[in-house]
CHARMM-style PDB file with segment names, atoms N, HN, CA, C and O in Angstrom:
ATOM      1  N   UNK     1       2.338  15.531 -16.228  1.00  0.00      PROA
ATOM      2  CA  UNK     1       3.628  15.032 -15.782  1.00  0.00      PROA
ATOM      3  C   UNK     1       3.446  13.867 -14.798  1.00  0.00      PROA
ATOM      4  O   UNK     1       4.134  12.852 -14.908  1.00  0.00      PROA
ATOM      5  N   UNK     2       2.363  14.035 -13.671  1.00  0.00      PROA
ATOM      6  HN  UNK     2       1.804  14.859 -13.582  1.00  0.00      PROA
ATOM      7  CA  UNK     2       2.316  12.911 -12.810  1.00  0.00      PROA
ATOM      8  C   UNK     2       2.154  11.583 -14.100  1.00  0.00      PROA
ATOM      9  O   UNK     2       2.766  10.553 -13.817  1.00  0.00      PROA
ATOM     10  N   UNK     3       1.485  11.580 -15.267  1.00  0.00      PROA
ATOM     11  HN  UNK     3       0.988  12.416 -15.496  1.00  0.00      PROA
ATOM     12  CA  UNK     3       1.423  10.162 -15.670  1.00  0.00      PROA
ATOM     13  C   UNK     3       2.673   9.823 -16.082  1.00  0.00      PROA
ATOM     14  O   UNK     3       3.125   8.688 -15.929  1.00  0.00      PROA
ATOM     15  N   UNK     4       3.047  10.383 -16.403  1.00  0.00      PROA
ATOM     16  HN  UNK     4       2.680  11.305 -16.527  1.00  0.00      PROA
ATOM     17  CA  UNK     4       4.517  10.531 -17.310  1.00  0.00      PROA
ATOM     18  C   UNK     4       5.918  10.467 -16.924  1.00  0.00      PROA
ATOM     19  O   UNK     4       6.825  10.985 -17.574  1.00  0.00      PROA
ATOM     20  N   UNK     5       6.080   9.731 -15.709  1.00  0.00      PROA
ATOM     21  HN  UNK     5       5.343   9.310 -15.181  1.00  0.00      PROA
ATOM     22  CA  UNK     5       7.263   9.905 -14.823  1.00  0.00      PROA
ATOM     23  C   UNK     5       8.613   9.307 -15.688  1.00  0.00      PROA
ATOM     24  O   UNK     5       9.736   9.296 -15.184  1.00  0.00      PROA
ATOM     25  N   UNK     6       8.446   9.019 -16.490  1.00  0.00      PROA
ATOM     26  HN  UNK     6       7.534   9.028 -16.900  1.00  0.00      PROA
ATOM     27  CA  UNK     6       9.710   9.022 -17.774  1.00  0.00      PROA
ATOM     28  C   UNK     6      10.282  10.456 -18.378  1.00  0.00      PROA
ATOM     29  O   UNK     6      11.378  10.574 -18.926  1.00  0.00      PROA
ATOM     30  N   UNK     7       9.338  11.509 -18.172  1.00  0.00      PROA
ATOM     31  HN  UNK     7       8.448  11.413 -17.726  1.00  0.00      PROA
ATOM     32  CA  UNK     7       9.628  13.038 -18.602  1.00  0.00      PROA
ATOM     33  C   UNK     7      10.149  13.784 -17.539  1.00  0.00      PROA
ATOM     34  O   UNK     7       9.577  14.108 -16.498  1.00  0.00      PROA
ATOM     35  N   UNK     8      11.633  14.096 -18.011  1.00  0.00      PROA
ATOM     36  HN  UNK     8      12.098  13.833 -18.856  1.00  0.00      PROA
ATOM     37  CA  UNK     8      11.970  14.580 -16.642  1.00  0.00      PROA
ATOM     38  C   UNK     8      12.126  16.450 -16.833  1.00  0.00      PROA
ATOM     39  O   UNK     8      12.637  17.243 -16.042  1.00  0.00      PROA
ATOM     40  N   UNK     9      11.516  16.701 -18.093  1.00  0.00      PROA
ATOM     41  HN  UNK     9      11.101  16.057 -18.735  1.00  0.00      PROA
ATOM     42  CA  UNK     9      11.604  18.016 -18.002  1.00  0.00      PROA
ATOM     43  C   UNK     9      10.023  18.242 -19.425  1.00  0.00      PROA
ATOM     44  O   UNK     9       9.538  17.439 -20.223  1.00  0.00      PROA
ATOM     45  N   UNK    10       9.811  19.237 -19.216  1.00  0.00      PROA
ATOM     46  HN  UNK    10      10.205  19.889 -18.568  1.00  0.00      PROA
ATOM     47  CA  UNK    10       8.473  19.997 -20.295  1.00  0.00      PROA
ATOM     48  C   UNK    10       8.246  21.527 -20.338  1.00  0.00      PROA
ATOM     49  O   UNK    10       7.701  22.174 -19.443  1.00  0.00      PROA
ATOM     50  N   UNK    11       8.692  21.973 -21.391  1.00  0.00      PROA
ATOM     51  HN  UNK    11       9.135  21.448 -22.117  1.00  0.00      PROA
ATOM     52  CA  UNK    11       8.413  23.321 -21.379  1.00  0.00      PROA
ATOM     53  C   UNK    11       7.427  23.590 -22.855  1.00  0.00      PROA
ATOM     54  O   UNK    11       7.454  22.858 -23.844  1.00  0.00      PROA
ATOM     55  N   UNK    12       6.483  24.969 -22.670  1.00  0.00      PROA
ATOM     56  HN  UNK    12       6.460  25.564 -21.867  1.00  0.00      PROA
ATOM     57  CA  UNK    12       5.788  25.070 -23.895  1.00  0.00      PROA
ATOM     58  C   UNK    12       6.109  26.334 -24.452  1.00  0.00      PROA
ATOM     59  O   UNK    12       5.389  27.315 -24.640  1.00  0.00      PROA
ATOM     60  N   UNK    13       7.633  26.094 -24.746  1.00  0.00      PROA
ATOM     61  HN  UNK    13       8.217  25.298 -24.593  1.00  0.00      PROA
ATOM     62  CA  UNK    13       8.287  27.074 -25.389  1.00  0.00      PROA
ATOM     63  C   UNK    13       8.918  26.309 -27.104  1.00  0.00      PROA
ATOM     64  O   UNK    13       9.146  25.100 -27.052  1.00  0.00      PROA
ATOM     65  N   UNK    14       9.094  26.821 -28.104  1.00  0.00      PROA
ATOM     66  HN  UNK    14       8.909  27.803 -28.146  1.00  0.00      PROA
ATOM     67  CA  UNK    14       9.571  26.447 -29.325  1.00  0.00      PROA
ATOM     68  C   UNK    14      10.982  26.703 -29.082  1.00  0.00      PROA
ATOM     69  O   UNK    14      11.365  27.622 -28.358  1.00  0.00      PROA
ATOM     70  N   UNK    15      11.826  25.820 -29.740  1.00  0.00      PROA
ATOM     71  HN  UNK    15      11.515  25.073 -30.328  1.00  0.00      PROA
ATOM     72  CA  UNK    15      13.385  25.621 -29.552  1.00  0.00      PROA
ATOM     73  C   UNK    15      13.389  24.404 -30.390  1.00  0.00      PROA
ATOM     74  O   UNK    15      12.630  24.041 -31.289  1.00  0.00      PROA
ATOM     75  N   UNK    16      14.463  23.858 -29.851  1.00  0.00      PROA
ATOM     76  HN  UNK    16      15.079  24.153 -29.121  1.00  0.00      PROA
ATOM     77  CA  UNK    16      15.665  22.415 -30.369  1.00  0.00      PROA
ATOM     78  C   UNK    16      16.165  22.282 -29.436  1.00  0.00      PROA
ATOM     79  O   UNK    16      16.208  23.150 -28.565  1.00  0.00      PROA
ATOM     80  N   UNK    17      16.670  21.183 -29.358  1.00  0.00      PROA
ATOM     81  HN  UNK    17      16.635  20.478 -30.066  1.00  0.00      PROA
ATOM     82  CA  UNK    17      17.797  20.156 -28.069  1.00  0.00      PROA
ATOM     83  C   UNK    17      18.919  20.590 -29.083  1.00  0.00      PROA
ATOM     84  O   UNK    17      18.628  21.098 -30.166  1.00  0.00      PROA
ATOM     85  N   UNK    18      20.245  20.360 -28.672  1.00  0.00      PROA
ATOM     86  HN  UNK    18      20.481  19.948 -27.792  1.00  0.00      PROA
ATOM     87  CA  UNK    18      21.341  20.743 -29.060  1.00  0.00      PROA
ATOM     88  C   UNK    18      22.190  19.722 -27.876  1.00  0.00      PROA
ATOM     89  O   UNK    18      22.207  19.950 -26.667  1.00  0.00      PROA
ATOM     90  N   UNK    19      22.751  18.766 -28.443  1.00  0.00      PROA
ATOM     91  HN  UNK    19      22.738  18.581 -29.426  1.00  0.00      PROA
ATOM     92  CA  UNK    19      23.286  17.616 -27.738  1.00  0.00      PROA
ATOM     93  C   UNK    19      24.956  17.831 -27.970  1.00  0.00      PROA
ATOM     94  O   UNK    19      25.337  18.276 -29.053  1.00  0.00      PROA
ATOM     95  N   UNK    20      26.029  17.462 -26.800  1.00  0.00      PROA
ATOM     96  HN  UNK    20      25.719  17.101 -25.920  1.00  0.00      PROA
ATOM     97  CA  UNK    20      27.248  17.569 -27.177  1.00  0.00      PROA
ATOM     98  C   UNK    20      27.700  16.193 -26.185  1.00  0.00      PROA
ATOM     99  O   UNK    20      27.707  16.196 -24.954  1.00  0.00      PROA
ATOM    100  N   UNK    21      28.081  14.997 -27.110  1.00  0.00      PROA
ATOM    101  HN  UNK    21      28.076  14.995 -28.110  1.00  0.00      PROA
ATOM    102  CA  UNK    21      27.888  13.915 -26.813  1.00  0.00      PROA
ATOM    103  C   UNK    21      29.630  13.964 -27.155  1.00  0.00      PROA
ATOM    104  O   UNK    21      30.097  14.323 -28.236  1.00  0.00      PROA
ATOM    105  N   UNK    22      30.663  13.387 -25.624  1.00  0.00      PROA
ATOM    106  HN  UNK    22      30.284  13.095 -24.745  1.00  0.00      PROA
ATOM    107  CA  UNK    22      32.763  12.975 -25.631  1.00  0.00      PROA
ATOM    108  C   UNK    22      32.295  11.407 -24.971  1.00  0.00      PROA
ATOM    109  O   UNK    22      31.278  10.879 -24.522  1.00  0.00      PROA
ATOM    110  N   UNK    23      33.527  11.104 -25.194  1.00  0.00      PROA
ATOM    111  HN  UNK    23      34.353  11.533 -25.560  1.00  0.00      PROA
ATOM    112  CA  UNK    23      33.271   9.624 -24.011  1.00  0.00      PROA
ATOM    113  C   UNK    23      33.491   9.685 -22.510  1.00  0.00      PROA
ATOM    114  O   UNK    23      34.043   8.758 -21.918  1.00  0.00      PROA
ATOM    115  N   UNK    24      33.024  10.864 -21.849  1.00  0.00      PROA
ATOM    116  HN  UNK    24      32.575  11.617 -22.330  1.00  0.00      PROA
ATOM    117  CA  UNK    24      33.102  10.969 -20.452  1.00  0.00      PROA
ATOM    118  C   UNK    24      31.645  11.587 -20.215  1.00  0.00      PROA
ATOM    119  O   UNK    24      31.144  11.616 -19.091  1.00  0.00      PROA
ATOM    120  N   UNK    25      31.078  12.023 -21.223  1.00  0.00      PROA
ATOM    121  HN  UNK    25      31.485  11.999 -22.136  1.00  0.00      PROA
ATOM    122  CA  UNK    25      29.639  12.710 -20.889  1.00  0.00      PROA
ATOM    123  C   UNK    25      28.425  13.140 -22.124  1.00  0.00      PROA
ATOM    124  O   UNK    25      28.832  13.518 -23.223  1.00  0.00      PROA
ATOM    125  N   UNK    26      27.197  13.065 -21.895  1.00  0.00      PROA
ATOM    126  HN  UNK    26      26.867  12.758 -21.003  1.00  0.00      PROA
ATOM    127  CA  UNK    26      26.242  13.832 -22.486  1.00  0.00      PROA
ATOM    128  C   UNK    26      25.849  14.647 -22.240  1.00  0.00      PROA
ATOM    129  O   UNK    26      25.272  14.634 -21.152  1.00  0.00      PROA
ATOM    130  N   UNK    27      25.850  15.736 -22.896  1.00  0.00      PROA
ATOM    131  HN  UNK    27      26.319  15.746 -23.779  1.00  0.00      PROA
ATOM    132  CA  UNK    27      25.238  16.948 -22.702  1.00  0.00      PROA
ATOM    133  C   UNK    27      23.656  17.158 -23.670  1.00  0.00      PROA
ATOM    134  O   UNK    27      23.361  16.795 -24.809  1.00  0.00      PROA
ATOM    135  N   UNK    28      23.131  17.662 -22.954  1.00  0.00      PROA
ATOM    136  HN  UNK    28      23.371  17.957 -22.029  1.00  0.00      PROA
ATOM    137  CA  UNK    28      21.681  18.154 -23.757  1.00  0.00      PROA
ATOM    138  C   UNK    28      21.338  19.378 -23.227  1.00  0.00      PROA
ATOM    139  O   UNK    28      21.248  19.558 -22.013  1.00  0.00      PROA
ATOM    140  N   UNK    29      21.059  20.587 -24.394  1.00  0.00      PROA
ATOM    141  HN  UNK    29      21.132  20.441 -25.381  1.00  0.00      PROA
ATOM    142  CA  UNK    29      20.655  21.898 -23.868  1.00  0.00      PROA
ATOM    143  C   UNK    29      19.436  22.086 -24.494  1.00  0.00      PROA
ATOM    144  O   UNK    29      19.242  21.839 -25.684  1.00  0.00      PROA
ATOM    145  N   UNK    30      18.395  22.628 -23.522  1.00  0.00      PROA
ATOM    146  HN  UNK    30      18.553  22.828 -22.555  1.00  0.00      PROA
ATOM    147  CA  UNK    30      17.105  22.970 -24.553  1.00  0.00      PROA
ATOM    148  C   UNK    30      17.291  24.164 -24.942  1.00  0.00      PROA
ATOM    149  O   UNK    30      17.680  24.855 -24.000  1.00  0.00      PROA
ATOM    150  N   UNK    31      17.152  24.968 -26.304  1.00  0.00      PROA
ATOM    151  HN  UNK    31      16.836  24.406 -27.068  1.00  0.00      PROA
ATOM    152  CA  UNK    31      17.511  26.246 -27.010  1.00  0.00      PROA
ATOM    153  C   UNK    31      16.063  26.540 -27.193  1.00  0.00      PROA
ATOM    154  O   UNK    31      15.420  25.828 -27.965  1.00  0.00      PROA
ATOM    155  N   UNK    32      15.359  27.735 -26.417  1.00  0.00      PROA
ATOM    156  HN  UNK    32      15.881  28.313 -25.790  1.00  0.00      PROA
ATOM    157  CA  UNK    32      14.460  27.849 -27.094  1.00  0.00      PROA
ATOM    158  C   UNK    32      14.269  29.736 -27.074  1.00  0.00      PROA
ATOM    159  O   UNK    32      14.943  30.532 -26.421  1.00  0.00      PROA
ATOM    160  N   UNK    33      12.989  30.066 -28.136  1.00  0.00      PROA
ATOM    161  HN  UNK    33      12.441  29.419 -28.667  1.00  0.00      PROA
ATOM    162  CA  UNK    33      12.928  31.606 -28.525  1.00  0.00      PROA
ATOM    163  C   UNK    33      11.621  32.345 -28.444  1.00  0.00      PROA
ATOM    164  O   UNK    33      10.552  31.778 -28.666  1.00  0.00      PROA
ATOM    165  N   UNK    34      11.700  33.403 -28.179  1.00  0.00      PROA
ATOM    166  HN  UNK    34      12.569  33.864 -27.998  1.00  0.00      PROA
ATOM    167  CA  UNK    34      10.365  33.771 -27.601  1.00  0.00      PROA
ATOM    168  C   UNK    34       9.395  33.936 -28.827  1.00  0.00      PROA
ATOM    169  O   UNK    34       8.178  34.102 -28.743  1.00  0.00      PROA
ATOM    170  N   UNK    35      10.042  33.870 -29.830  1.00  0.00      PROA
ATOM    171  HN  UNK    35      11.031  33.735 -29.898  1.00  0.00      PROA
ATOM    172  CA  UNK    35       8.892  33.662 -30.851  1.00  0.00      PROA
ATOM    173  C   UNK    35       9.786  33.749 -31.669  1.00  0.00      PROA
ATOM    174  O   UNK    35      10.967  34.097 -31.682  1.00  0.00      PROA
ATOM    175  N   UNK    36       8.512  33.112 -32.859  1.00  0.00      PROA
ATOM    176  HN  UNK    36       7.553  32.830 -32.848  1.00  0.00      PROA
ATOM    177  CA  UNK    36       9.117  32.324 -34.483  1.00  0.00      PROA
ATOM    178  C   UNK    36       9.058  32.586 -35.147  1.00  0.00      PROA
ATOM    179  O   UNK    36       9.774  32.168 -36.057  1.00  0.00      PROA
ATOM    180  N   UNK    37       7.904  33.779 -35.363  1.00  0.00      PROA
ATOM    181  HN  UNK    37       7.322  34.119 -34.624  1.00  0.00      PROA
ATOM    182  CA  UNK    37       7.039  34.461 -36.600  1.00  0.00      PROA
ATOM    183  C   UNK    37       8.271  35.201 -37.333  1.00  0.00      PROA
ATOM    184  O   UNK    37       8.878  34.522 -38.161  1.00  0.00      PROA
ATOM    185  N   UNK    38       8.559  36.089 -37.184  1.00  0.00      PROA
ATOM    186  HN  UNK    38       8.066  36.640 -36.511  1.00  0.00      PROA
ATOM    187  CA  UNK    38      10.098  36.563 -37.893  1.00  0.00      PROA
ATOM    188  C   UNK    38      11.085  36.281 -37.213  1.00  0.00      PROA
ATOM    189  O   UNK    38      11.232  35.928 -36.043  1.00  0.00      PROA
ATOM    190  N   UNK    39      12.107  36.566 -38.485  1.00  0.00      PROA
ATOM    191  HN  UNK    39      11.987  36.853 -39.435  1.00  0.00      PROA
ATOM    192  CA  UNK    39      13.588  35.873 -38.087  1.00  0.00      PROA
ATOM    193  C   UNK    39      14.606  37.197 -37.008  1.00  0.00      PROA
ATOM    194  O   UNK    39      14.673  38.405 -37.237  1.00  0.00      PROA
ATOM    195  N   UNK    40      15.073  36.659 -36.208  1.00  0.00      PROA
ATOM    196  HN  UNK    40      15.018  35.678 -36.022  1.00  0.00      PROA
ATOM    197  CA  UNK    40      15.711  37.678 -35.280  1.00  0.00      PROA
ATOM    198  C   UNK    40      15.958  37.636 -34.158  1.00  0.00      PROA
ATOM    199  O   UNK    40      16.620  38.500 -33.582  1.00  0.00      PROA
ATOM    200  N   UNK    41      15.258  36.157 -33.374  1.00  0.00      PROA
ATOM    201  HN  UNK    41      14.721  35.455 -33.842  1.00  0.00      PROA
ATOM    202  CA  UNK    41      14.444  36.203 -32.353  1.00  0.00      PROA
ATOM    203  C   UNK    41      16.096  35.426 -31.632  1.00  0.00      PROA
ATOM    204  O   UNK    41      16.982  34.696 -32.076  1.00  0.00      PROA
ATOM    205  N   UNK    42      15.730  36.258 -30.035  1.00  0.00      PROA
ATOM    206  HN  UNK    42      15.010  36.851 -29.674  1.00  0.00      PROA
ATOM    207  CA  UNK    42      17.407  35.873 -29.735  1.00  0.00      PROA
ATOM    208  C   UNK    42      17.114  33.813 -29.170  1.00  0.00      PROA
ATOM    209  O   UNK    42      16.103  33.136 -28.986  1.00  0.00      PROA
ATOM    210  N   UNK    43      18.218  33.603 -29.112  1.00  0.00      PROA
ATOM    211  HN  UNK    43      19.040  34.153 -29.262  1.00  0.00      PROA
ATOM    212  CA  UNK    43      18.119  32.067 -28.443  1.00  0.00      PROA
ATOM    213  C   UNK    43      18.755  32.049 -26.961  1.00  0.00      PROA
ATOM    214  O   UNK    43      19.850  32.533 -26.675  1.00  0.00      PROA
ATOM    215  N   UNK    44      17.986  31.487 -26.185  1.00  0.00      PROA
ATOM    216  HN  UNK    44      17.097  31.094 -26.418  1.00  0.00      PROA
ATOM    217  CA  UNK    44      18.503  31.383 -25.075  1.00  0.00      PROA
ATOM    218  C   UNK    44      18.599  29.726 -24.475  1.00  0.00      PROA
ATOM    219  O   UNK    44      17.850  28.979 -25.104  1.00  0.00      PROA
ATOM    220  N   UNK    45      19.275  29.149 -23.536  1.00  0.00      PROA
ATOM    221  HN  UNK    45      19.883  29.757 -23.025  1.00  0.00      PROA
ATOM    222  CA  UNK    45      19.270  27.810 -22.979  1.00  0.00      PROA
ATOM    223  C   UNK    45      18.226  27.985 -21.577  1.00  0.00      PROA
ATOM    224  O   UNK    45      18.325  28.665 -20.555  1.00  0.00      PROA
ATOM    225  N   UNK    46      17.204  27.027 -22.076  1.00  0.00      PROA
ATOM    226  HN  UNK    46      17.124  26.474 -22.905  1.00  0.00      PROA
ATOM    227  CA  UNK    46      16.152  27.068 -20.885  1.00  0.00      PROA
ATOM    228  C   UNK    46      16.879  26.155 -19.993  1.00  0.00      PROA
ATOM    229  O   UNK    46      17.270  26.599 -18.914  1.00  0.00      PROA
ATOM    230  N   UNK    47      17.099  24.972 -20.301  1.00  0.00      PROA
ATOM    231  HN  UNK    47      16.781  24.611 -21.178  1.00  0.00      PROA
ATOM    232  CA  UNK    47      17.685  24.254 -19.348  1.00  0.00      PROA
ATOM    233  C   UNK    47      18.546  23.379 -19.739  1.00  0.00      PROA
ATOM    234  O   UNK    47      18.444  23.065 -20.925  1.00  0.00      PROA
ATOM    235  N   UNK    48      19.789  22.614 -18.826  1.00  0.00      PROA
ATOM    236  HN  UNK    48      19.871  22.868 -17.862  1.00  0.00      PROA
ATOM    237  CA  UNK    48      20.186  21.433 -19.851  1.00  0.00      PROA
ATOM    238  C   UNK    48      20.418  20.389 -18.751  1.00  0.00      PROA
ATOM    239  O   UNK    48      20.060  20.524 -17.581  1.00  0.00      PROA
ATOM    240  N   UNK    49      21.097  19.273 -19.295  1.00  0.00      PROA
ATOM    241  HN  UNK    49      21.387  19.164 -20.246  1.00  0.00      PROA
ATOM    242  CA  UNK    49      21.141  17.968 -18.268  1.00  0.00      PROA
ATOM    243  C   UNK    49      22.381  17.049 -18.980  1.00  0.00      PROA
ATOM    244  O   UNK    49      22.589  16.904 -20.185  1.00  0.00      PROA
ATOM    245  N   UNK    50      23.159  16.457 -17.800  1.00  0.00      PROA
ATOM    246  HN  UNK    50      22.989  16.575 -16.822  1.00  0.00      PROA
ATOM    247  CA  UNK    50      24.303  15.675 -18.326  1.00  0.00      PROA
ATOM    248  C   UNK    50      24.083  14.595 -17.497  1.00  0.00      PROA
ATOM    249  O   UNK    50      23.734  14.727 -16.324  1.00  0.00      PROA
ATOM    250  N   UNK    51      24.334  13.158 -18.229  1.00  0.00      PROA
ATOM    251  HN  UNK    51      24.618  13.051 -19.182  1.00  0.00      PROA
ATOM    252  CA  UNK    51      24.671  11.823 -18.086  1.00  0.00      PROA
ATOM    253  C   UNK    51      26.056  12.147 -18.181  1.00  0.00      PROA
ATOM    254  O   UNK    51      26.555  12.708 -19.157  1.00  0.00      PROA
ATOM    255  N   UNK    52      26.973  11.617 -16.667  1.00  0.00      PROA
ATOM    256  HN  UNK    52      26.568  11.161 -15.874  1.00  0.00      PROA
ATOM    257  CA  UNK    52      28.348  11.110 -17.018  1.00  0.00      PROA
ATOM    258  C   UNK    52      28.565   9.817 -17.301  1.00  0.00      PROA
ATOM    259  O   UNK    52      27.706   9.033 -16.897  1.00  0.00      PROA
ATOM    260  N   UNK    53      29.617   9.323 -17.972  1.00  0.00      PROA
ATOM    261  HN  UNK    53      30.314   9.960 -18.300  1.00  0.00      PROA
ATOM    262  CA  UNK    53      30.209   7.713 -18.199  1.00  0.00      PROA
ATOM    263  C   UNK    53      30.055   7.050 -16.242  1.00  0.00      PROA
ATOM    264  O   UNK    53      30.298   7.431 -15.097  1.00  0.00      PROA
ATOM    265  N   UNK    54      29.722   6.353 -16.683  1.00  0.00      PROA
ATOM    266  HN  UNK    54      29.524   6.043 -17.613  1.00  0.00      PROA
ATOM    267  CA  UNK    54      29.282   5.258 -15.447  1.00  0.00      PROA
ATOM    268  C   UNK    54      28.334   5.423 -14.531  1.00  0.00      PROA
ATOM    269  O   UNK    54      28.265   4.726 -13.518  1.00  0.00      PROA
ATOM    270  N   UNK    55      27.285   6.644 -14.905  1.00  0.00      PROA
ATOM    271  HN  UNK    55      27.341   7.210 -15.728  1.00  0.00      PROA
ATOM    272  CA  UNK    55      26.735   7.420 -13.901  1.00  0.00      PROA
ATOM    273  C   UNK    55      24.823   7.241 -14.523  1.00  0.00      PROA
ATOM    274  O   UNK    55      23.981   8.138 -14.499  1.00  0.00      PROA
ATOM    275  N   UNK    56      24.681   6.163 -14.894  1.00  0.00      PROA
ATOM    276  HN  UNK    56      25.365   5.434 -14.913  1.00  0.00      PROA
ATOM    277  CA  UNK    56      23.273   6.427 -15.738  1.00  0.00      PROA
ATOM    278  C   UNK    56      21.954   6.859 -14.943  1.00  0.00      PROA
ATOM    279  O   UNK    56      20.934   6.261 -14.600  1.00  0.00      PROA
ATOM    280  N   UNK    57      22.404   8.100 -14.811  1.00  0.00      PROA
ATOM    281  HN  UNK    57      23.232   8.586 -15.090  1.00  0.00      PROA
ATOM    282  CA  UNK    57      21.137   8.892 -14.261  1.00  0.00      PROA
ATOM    283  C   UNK    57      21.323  10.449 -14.699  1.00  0.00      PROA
ATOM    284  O   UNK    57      22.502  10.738 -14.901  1.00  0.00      PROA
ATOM    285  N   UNK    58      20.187  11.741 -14.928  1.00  0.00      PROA
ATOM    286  HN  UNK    58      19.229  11.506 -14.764  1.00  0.00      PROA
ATOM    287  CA  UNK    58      20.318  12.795 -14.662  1.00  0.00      PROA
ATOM    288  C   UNK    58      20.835  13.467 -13.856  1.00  0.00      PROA
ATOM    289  OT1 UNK    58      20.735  14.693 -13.919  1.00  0.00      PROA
TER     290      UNK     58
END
């Protein structure tokens, strides 16, 4: 992470981003599951982060 100061988050968990993009805001949630091997596995939001309109930062 210190090289990488463009990454403002890293987890080494398996998931998807799940984005919910209005014209006042971005949303991004990371969805991830404690495992993949069979199907069943619950989903939870590790973390998420919003850009508001005029606000370009985390």
């Amino acid at each position: 992470m210190a090289e990488n100061l463009h990454v403002k988050f890293y987890n080494n968990q398996r998931g998807y981003v799940r984005c919910h993009v209005t014209p006042d805001a971005w949303q991004t949630d990371y969805r991830v599951l404690p495992y993949v091997k069979e199907p069943g596995a619950p989903i939870s939001t590790r973390a998420y982060f919003v850009v508001e309109d005029g606000k370009p930062r985390i």
